[in-house]
C-alpha positions in Angstrom: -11.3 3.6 -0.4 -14.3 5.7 0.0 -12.0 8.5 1.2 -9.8 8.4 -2.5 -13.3 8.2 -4.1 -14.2 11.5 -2.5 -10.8 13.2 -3.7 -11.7 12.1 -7.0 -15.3 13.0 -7.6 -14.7 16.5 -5.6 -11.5 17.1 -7.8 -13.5 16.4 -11.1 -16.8 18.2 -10.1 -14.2 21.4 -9.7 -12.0 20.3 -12.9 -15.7 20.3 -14.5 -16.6 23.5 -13.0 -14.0 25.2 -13.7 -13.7 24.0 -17.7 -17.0 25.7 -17.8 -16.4 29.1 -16.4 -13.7 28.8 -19.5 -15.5 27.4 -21.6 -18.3 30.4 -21.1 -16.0 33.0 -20.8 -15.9 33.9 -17.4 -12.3 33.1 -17.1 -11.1 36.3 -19.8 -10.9 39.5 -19.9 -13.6 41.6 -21.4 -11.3 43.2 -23.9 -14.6 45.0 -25.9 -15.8 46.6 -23.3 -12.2 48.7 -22.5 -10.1 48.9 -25.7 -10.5 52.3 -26.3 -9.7 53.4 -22.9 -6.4 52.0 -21.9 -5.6 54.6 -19.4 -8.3 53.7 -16.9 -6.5 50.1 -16.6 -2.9 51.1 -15.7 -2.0 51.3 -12.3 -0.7 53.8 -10.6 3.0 54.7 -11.1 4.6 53.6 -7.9 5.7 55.5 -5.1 9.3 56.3 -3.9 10.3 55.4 -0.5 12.4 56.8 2.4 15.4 55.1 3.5 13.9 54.2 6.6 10.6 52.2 4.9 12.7 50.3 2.7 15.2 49.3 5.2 11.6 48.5 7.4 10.1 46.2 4.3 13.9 44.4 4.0 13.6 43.5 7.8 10.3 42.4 7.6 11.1 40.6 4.2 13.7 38.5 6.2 11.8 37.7 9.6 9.0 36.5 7.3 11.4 34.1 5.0 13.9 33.4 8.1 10.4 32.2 9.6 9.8 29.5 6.9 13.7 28.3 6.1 
């Protein structure tokens, strides 16, 4: 019983906390501050990749899902 009271004040106290970073605006993005300059925000274009370092990223891709299945 004390154990499920725990769970519940700790997941409100966070629920609470967390409403109030929103509520404040901590949780959006500071669109005054960068409308003018879009550019700065755009990431990079990506890279191209050898045959080899794609073929590397699928092998590792499967290990890590083969892993978890």
């Amino acid at each position: 019983m004390i154990e499920a009271s725990k769970r519940f004040s700790r997941r409100v106290l966070l629920g609470a906390a967390g409403g109030l970073l929103l509520v404040f605006g901590f949780g959006k993005k500071n669109v005054a501050a960068g409308e003018g300059d879009s550019s700065a925000k755009r990431a990079p274009p990506p890279r191209e990749l050898c045959v080899e370092c794609l073929a590397k990223r699928a092998k590792q891709r499967t290990a890590f899902i083969s892993k978890w299945v």
